[in-house]
C-alpha positions as CSV (number, residue, x, y, z in Angstrom):
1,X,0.0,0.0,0.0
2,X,2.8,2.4,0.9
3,X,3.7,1.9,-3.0
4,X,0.6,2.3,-4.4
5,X,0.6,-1.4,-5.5
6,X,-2.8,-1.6,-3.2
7,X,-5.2,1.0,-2.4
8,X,-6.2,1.2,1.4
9,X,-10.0,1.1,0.4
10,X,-9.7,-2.2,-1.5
11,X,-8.1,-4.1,1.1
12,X,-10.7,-2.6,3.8
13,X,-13.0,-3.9,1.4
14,X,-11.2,-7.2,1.6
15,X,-11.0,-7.5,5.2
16,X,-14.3,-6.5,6.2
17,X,-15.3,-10.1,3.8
18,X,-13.0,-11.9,5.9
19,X,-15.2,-14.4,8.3
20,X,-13.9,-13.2,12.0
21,X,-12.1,-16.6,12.7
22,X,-9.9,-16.1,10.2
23,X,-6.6,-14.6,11.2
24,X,-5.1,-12.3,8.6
25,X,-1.7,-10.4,8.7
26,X,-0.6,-7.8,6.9
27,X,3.0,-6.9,6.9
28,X,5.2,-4.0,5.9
29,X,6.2,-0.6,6.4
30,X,3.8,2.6,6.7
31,X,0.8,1.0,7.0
32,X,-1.8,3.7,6.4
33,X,-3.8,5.3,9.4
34,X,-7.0,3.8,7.9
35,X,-5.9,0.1,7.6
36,X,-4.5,0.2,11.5
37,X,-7.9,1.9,12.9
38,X,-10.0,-0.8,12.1
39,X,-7.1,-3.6,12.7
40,X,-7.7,-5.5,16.2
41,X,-3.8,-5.6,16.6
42,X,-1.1,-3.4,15.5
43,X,2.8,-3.6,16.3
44,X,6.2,-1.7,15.3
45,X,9.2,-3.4,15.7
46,X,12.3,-1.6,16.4
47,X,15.8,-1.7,16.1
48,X,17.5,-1.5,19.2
49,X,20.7,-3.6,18.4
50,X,22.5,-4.6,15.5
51,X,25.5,-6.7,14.0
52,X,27.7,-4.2,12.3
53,X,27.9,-6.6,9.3
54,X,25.3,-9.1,8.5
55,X,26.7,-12.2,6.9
56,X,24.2,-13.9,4.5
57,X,24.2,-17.9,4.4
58,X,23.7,-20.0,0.9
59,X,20.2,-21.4,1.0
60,X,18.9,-19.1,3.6
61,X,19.0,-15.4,2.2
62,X,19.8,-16.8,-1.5
C-alpha cells in the first residue's frame, strides 16, 4: 500500500469479507492510518541492536 501497489479502500474492502475466525496479517512498512484503525492488533518493531555486518548464508538469504 505504501507503493501504491494496493489501495487502502480495497483491502478494507477485503478484510471486512474476511469471516472473523480467520486470522489475517498484513506486513510492511507505513501502514496507512486507515488500515491500523480498524485492525484489532497493530505492532512496530524496532531496532535496538544490531551486527555491524550481516553475513548472509547459501540457502537461507539466497
Amino acid at each position: 500500500m505504501a507503493y501504491g501497489l494496493l489501495k487502502p479502500k480495497e483491502v478494507i474492502k477485503v478484510l471486512k469479507k474476511t469471516p472473523q475466525k480467520t486470522a489475517v496479517f498484513l506486513t510492511g512498512r507505513f501502514a496507512p492510518l486507515e488500515v491500523m484503525e480498524i485492525a484489532d492488533y497493530v505492532t512496530e518493531f524496532v531496532t535496538l541492536k544490531k551486527p555491524r555486518k550481516i553475513t548472509t548464508t547459501k540457502g537461507i538469504e539466497y
